[in-house]
MOPAC internal coordinates of N, CA, C and O (Angstrom, degrees):
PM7 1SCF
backbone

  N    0.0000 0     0.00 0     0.00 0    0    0    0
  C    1.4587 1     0.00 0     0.00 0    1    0    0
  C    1.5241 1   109.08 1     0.00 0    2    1    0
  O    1.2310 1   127.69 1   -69.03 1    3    2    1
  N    1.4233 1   102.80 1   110.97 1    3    2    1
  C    1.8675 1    99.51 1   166.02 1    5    3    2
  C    1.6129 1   128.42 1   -92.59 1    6    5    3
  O    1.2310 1   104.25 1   -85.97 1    7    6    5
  N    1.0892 1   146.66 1    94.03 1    7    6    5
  C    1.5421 1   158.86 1  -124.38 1    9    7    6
  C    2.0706 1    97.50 1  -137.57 1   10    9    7
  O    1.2310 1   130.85 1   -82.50 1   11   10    9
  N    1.4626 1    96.67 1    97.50 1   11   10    9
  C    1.7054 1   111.03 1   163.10 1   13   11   10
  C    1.0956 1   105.04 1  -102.75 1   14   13   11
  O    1.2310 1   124.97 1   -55.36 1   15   14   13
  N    1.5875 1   108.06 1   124.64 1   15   14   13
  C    1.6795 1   124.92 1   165.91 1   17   15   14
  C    1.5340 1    97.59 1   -94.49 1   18   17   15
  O    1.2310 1   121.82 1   -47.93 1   19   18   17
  N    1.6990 1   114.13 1   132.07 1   19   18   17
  C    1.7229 1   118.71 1   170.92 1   21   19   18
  C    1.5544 1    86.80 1  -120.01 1   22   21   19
  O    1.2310 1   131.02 1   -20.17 1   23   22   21
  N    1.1267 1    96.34 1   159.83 1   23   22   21
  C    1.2402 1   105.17 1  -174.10 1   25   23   22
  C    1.9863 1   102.33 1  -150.68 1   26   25   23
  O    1.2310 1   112.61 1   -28.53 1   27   26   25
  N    1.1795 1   131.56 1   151.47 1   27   26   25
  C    1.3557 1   141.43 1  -171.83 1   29   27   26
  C    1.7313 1   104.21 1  -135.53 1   30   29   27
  O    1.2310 1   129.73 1   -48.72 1   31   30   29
  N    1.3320 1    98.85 1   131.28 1   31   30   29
  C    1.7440 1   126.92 1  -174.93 1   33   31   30
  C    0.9571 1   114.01 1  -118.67 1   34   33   31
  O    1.2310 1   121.05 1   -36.98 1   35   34   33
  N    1.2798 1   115.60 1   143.02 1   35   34   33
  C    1.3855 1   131.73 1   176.05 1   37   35   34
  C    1.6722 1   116.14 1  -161.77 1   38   37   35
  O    1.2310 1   129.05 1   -82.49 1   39   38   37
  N    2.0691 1   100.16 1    97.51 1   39   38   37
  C    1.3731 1    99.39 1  -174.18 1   41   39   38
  C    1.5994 1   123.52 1    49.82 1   42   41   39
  O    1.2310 1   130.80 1  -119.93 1   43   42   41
  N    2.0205 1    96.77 1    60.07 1   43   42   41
  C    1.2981 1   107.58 1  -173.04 1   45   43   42
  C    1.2472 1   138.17 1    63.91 1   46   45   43
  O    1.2310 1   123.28 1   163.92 1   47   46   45
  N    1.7040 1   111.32 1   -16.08 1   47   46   45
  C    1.3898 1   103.46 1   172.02 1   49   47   46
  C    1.4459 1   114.34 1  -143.93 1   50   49   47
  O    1.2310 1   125.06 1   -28.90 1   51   50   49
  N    1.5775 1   107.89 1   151.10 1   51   50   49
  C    1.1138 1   125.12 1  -154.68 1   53   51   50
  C    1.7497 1   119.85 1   -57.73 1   54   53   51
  O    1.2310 1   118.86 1   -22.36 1   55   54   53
  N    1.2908 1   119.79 1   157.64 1   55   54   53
  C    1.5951 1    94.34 1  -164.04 1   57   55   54
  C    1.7840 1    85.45 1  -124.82 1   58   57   55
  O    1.2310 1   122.98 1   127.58 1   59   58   57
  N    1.6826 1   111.89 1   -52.42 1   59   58   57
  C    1.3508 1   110.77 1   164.44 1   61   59   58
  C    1.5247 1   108.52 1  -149.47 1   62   61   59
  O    1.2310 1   127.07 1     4.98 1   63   62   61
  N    1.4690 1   104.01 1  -175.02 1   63   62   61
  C    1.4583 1   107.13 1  -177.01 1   65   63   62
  C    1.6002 1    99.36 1  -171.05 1   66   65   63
  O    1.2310 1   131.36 1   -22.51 1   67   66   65
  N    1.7440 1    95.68 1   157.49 1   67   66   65
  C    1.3752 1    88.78 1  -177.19 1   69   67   66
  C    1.7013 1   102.84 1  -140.21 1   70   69   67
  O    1.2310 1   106.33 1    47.25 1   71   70   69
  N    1.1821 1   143.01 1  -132.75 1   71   70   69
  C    1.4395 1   142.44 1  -174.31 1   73   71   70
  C    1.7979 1    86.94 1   172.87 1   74   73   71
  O    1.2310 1   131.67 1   -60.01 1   75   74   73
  N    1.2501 1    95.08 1   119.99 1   75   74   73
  C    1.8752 1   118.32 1   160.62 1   77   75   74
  C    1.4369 1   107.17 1  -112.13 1   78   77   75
  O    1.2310 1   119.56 1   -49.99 1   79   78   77
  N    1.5178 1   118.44 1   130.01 1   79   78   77
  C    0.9428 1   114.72 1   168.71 1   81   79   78
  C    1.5530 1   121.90 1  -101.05 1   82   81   79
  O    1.2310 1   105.97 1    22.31 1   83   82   81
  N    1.1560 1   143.64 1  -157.69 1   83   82   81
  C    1.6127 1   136.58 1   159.09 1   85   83   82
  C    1.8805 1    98.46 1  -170.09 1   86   85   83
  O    1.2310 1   131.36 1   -45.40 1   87   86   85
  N    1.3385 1    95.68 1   134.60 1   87   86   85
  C    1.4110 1   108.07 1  -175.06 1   89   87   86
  C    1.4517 1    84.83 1  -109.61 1   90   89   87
  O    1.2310 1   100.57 1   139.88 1   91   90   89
  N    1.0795 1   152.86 1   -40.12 1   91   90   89
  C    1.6307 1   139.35 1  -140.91 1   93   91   90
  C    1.7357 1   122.17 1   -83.56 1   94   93   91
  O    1.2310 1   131.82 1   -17.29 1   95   94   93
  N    0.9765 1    94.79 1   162.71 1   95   94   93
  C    1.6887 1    91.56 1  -153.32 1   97   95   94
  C    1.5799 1    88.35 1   -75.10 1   98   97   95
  O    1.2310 1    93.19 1   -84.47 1   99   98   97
  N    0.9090 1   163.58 1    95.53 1   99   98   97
  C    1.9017 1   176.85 1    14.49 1  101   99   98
  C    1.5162 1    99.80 1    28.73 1  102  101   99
  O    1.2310 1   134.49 1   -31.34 1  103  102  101
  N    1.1717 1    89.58 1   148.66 1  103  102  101
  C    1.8352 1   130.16 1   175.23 1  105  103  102
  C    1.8294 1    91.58 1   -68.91 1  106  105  103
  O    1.2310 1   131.63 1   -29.62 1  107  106  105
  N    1.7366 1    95.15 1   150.38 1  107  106  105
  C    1.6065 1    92.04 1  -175.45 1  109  107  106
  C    1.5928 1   109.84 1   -67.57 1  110  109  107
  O    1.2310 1   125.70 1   156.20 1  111  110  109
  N    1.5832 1   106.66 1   -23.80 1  111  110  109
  C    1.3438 1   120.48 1   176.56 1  113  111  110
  C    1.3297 1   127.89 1   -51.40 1  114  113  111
  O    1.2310 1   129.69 1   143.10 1  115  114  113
  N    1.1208 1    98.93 1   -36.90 1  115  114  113
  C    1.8230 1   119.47 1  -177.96 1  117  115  114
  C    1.8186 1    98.96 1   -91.29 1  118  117  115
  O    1.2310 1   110.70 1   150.41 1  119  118  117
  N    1.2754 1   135.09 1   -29.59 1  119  118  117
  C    1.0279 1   124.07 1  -176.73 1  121  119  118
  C    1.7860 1   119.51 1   -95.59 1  122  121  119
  O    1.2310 1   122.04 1   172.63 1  123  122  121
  N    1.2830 1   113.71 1    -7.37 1  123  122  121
  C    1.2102 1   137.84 1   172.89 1  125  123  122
  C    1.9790 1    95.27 1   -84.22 1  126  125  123
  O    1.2310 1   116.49 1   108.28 1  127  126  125
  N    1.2307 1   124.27 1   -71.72 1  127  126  125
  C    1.4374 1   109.41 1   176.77 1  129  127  126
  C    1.3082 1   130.53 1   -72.64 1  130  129  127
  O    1.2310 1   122.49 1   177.57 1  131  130  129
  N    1.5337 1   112.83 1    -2.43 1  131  130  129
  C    1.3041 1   108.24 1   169.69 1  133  131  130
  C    1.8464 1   105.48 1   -95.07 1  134  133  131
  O    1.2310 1   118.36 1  -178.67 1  135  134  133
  N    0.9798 1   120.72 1     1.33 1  135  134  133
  C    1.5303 1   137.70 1   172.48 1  137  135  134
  C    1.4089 1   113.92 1   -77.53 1  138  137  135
  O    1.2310 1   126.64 1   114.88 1  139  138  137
  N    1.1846 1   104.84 1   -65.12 1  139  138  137
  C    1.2432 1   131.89 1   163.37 1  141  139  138
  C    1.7168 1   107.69 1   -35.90 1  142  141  139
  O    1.2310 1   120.16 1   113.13 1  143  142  141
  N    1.4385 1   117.31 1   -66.87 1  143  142  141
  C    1.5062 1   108.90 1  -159.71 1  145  143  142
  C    1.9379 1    96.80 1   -71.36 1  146  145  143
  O    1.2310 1   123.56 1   141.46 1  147  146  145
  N    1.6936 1   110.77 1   -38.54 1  147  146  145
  C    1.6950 1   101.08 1   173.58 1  149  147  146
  C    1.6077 1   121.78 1   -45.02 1  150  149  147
  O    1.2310 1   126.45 1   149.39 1  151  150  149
  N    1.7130 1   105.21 1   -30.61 1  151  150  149
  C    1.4297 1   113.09 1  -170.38 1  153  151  150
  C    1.6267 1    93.17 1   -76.00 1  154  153  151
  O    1.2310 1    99.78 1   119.27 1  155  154  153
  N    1.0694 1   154.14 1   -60.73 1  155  154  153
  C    1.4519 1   173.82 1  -142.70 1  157  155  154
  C    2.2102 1    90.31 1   -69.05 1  158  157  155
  O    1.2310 1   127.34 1   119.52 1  159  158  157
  N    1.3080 1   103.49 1   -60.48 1  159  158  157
  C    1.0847 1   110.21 1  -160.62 1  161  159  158
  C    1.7853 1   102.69 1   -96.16 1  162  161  159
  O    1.2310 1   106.19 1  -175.74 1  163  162  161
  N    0.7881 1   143.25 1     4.26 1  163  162  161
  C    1.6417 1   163.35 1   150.62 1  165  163  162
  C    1.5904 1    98.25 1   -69.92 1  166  165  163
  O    1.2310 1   113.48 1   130.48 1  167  166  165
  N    1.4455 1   129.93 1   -49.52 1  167  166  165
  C    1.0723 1   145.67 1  -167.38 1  169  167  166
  C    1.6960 1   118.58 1   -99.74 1  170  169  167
  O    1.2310 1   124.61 1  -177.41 1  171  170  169
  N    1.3083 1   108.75 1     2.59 1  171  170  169
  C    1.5551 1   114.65 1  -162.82 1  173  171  170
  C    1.4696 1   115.32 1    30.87 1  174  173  171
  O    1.2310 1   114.07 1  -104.39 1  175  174  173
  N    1.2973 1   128.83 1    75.61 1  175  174  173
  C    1.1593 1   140.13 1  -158.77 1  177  175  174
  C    1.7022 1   105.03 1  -151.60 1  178  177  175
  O    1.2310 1   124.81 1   -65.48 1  179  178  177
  N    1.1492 1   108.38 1   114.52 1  179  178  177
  C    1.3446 1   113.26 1   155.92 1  181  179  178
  C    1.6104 1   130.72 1   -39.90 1  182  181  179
  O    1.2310 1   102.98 1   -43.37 1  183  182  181
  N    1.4340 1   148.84 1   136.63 1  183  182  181
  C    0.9500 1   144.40 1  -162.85 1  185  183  182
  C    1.5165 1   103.90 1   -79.25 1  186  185  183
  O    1.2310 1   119.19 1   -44.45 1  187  186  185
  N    1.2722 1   119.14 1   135.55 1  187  186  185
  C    1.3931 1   125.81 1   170.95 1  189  187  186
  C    1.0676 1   118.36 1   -63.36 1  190  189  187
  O    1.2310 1   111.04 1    -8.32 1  191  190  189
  N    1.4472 1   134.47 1   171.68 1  191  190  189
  C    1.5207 1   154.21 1  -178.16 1  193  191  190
  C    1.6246 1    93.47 1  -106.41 1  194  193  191
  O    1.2310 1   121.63 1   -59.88 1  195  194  193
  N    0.9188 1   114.49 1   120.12 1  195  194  193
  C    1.6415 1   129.70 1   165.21 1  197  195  194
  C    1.6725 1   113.90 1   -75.45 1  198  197  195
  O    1.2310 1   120.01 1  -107.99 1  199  198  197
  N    1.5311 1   117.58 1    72.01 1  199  198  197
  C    1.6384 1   115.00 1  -171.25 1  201  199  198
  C    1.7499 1   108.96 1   -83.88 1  202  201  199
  O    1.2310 1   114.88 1   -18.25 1  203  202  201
  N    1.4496 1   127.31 1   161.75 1  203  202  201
  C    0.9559 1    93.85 1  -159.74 1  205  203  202
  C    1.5976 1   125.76 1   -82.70 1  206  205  203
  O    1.2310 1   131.07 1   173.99 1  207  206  205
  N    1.4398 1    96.24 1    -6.01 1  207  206  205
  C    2.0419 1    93.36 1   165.83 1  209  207  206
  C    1.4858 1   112.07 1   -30.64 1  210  209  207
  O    1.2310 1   119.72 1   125.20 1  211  210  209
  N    1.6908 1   118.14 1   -54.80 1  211  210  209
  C    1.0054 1   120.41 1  -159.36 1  213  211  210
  C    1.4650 1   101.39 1   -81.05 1  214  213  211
  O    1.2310 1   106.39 1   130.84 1  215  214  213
  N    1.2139 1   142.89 1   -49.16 1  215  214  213
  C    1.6711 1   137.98 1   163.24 1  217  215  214
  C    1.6235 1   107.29 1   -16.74 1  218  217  215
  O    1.2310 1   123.89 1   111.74 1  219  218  217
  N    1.8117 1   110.14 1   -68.26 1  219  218  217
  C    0.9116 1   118.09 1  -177.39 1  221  219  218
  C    1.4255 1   129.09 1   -49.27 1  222  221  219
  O    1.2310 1   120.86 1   119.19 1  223  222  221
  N    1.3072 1   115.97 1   -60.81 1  223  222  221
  C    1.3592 1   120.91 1   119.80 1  225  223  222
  C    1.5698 1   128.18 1    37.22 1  226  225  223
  O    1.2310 1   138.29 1    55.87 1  227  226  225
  N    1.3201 1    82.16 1  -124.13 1  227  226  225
  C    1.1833 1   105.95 1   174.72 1  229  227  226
  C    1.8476 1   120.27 1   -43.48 1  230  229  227
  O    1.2310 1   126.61 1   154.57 1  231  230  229
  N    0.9476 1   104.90 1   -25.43 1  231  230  229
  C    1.7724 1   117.66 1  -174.29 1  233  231  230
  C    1.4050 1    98.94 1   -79.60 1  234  233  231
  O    1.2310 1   122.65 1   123.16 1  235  234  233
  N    1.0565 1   112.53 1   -56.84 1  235  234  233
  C    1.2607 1   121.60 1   176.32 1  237  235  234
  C    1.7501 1   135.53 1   -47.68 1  238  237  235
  O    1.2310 1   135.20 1   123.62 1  239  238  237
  N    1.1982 1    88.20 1   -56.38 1  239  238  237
  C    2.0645 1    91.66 1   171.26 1  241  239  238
  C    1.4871 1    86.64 1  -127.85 1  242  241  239
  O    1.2310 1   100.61 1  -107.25 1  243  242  241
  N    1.3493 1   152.79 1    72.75 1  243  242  241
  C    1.5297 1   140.51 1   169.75 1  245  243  242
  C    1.9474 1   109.00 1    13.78 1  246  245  243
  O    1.2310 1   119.27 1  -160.25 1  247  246  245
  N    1.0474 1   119.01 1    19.75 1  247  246  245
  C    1.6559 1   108.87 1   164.36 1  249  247  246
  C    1.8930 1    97.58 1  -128.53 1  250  249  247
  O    1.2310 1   142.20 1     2.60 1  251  250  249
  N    1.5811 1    74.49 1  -177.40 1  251  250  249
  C    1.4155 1   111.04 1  -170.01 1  253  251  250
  C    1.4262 1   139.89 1   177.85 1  254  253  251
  O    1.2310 1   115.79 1   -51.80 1  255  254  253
  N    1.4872 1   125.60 1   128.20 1  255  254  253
  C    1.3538 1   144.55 1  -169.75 1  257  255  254
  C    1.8369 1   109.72 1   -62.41 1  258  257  255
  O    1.2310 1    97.42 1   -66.44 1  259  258  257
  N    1.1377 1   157.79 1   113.56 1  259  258  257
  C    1.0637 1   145.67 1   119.32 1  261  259  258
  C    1.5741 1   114.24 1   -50.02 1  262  261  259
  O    1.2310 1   122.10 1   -63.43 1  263  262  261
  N    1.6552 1   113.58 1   116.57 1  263  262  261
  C    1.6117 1    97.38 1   163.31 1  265  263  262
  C    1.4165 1    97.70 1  -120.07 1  266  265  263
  O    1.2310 1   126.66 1    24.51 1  267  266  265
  N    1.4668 1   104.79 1  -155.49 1  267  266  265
  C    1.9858 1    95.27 1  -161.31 1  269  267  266
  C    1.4047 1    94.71 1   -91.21 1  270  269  267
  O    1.2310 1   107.35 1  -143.11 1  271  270  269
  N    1.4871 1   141.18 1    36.89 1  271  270  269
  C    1.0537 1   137.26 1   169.26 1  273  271  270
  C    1.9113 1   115.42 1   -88.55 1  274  273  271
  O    1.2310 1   140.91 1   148.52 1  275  274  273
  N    1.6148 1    77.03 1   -31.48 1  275  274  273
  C    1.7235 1   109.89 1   176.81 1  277  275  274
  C    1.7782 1   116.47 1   -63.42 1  278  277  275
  O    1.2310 1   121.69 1   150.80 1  279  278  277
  N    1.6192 1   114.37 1   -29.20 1  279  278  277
  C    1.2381 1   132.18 1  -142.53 1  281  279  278
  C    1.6476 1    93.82 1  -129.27 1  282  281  279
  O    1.2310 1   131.92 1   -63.41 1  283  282  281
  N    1.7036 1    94.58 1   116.59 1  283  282  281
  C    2.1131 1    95.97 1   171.32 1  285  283  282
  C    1.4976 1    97.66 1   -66.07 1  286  285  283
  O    1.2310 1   111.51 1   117.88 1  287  286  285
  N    1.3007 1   133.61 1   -62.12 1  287  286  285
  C    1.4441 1   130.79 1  -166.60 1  289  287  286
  C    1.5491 1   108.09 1   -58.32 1  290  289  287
  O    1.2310 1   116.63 1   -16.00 1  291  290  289
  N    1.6147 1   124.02 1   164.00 1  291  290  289
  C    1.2895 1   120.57 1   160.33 1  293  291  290
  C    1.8736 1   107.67 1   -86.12 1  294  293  291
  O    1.2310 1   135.73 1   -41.96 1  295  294  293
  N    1.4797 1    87.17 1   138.04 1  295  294  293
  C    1.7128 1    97.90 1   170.57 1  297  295  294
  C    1.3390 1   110.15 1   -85.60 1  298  297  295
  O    1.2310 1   124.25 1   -21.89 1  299  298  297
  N    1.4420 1   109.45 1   158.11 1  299  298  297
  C    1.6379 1    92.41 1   142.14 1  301  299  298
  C    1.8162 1   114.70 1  -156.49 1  302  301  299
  O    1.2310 1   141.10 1   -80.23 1  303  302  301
  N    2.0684 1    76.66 1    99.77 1  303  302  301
  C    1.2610 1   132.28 1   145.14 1  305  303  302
  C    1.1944 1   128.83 1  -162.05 1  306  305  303
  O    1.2310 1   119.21 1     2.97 1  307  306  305
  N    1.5863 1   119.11 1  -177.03 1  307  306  305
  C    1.7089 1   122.22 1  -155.47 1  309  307  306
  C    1.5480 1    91.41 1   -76.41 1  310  309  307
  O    1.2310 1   121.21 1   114.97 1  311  310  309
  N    1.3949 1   115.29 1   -65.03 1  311  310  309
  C    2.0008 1   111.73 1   171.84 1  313  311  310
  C    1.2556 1    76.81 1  -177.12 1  314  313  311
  O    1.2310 1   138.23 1    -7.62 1  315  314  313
  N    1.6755 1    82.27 1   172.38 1  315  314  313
  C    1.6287 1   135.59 1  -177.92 1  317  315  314
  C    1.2013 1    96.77 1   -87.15 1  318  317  315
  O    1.2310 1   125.73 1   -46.91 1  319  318  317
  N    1.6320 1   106.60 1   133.09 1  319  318  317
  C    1.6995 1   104.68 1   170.01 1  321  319  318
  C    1.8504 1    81.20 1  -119.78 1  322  321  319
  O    1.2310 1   132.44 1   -21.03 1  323  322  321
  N    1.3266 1    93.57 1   158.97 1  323  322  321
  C    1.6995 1   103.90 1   159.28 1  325  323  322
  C    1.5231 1   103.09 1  -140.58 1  326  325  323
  O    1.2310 1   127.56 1   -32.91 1  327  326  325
  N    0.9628 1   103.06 1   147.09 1  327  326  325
  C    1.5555 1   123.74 1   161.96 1  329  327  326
  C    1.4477 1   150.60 1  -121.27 1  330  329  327
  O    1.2310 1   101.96 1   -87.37 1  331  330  329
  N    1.4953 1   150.56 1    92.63 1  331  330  329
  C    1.1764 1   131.84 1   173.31 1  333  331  330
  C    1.3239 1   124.99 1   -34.86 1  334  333  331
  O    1.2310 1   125.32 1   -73.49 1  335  334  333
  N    1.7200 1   107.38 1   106.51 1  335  334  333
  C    1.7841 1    98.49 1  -170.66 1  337  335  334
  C    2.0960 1    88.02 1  -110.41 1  338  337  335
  O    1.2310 1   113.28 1  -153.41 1  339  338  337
  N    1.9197 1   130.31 1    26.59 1  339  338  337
  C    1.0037 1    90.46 1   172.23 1  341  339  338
  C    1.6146 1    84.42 1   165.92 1  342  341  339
  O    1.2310 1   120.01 1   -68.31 1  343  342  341
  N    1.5190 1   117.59 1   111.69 1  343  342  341
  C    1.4113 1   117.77 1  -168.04 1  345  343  342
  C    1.8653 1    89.65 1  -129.02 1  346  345  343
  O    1.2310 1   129.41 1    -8.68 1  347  346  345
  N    1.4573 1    99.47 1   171.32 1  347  346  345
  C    1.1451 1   127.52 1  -151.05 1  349  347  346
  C    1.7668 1    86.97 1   -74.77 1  350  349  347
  O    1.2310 1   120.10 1   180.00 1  351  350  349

């Protein structure tokens, strides 16, 4: 079971969040951006730009910050974090 928690901030505190799971046999790669676009569209949110803070990031502890540097539209909130809370 692969399980991404995103979560949305605003001035330290949380505004919403959700948990995608994925059972299917996919690359963590493919199940991390197909997570990603449900979280985006769960959220009416345009898909982020992956810069490489967030690559780095992300490799590093499986999370990561979206701020509106990430985002063509304006948000309004501080960013999207997502996280791997649970891989196969």
């Amino acid at each position: 079971m692969f399980r991404l928690w995103a979560r949305t901030f605003q001035n330290n505190h949380m505004l919403n969040d959700t948990v995608i799971c994925d059972n299917r046999e996919e690359t963590r790669t493919h199940k991390v951006f197909d997570a990603l676009q449900e979280v985006c569209m769960q959220f009416d949110l345009g898909k982020p730009i992956w810069l490489d803070s967030n690559i780095n990031d992300f490799r590093r502890h499986a999370k990561t910050r979206f701020r509106q540097d990430s985002f063509v539209e304006e948000i309004d909130f501080d960013y999207l974090e997502i996280q791997v809370i649970e891989e196969d």
